[in-house]
N, C-alpha and C positions, 0 to 999 in steps of 0.2 A: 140591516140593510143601510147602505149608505145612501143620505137625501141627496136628491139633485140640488141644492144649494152646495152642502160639502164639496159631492163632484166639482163642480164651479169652481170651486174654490181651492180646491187640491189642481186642477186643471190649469187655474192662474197663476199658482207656486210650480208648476210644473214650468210656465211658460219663462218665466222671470229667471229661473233655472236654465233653461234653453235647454231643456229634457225635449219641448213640443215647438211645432213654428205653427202660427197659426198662417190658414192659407188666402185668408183673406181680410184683411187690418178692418178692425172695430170701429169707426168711426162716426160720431154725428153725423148725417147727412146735411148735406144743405147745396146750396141750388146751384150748377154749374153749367155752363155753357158748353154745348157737342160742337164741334166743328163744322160748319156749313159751307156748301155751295153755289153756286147759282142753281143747277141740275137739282138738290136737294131740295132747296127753299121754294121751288117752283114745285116740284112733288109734294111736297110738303103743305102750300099753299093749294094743291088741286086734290086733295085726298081728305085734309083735317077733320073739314065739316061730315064729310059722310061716317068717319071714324069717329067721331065725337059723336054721332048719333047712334050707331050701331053699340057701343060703349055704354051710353044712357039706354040705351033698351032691356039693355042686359043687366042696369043697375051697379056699371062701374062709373069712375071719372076718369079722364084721361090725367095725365100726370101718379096717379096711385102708384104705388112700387109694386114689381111685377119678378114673376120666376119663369125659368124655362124648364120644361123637361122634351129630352129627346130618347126615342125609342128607334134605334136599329133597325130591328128585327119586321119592326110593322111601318118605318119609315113614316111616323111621326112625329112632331114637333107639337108638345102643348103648350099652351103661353097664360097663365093663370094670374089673376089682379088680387093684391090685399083687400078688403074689405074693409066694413068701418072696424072690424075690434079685428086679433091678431091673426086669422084665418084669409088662408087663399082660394080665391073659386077663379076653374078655368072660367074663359074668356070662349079659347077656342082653338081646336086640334088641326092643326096644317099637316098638307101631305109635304112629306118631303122628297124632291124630285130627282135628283140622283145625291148617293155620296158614293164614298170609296171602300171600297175592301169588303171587309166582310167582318163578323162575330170577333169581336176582341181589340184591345186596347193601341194606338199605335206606339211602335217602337223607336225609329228609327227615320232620320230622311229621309227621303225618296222611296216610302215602302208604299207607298199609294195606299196607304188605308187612313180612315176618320175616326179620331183619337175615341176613346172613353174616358167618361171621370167625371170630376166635380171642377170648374170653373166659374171664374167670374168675371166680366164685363165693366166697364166705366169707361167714362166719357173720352177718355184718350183711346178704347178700342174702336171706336166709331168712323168707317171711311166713307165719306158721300160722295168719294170720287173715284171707287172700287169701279175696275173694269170686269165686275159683276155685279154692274147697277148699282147698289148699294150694301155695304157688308159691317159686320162688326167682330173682332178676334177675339178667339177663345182664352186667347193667354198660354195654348200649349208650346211648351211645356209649364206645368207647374212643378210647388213645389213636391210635391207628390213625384210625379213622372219623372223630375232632376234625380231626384234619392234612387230612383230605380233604374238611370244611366238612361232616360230615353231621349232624343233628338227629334229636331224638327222644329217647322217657327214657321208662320200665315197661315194658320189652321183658324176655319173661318166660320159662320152663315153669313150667303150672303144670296143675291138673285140669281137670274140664269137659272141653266138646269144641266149644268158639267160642273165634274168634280174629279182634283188630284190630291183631295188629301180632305175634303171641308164636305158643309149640307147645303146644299145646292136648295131654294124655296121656289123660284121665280120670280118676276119681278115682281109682279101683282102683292103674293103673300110676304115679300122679303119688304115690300113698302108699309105695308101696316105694322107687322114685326118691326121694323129699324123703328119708325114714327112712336110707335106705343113706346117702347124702352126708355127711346131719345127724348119721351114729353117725364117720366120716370123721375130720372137725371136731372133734369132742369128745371122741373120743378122741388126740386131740393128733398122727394121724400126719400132719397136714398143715394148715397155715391156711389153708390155698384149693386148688380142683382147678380142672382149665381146662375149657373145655366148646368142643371145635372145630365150626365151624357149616358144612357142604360143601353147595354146589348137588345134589351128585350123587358117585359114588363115583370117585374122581378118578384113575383109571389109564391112564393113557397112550391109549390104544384108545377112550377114552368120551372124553375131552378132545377127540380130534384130531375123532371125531364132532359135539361140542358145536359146536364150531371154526366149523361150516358153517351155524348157523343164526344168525338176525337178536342172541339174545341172546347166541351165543357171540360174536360177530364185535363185539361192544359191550364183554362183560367177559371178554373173554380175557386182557389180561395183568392184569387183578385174579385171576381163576381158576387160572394159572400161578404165583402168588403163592404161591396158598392152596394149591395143589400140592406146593410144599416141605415145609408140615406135613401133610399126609396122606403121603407118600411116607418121610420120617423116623420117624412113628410104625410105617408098614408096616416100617422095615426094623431099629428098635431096640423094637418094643414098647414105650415109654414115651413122652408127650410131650414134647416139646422145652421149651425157654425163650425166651421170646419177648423180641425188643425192636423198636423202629421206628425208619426212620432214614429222613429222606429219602424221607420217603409212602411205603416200602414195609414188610413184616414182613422180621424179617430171625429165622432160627430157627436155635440150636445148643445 
């Protein structure tokens, strides 16, 4: 059996090769400034303290580096904090108020549906001046989605509760979501968090059900795909690292 060190290491010869790209650059974190508003800063200033409390109750800090997962199927959005050693605990599961389309990945501009995948966020996807309150982009496409010819760009979360292509939170949930990230970031414990996007909750039992209907029987091995990072987050609490190789994700 090959160690997970080798892997690593066969993984990093692979990348220096340009066999893999990885989808999101390795880098130190350290502390960088979001872009602000008057509209922001004034949110920002009327929400902190109570989020700063709700946060200590729970046994987080504000500024800790943070992950998303978003679930389709049950329209929600969880939003999980690092802890003191390398383990993530949610925070807290938000309902999501409209998105677009339906079961599967988007393909193409104007198909009115909300992407699937693995993504990630920094300080430049951050708009305080989104005429959906306040929003941050996904980055689609990645480089995943370019490999597989898919189109489209302001794929989003952001407030409100309409949607032509993004996940709609509200303003209320979309202010503590933007706030928590954006304290993330600029407190320097991370220059980007990822944001996993699942059809549905991906466990063995709901898969092999999916499996039997028109969309499962369509993106089943994309959905088997996106099963390796749902299945690695359940079994180390933290997300992986992502690279592409060969139209697939490849995660360690």
């Amino acid at each position: 059996m090959i160690s997970k060190l080798s892997r690593i290491g066969q993984l990093g010869l692979a990348l220096c090769c340009g066999a893999m790209l990885l989808l999101a650059p390795v880098n130190i974190a350290s502390a960088t400034q979001v872009k602000t508003s008057e509209k922001s800063l004034s949110i920002q200033k009327r929400i902190q303290p109570k989020l700063a409390k709700q946060l200590e109750d729970k046994g987080f800090r504000l500024g800790s580096p943070v992950f998303i997962r978003i679930f389709k199927q049950t329209s929600e959005l969880e939003l999980w904090i690092k802890g003191p050693g390398p383990r993530y605990y949610l925070f807290k599961t938000y309902e999501i108020c409209d998105y677009s389309g339906g079961l599967g990945p988007k393909l193409k501009t104007g198909d009115k549906q909300a992407p699937e995948g693995v993504y990630h966020v920094d300080a430049n996807s951050f708009n305080p001046n989104s005429r959906f309150h306040l929003s941050f982009d996904l980055g689609y496409p990645n480089a995943y989605d370019s490999m597989q010819g898919r189109t489209g760009k302001f794929l989003m979360i952001h407030g409100q509760c309409e949607s032509v292509g993004c996940y709609a939170m509200t303003n209320k949930f979309m202010e503590e979501i933007y706030f928590i990230t954006q304290a993330a970031i600029e407190a320097g414990s991370q220059d980007m968090f990822w944001v996993h996007v699942f059809p549905f909750k991906m466990t063995s039992r709901q898969l092999r059900r999916i499996s039997k209907t028109p969309e499962g029987e369509k993106w089943m091995p994309f959905w088997g795909n996106l099963k390796q990072a749902y299945d690695y987050f359940e079994t180390y609490r933290r997300p992986p690292h992502v690279a592409v190789a060969k139209g697939t994700y490849i995660f360690f």
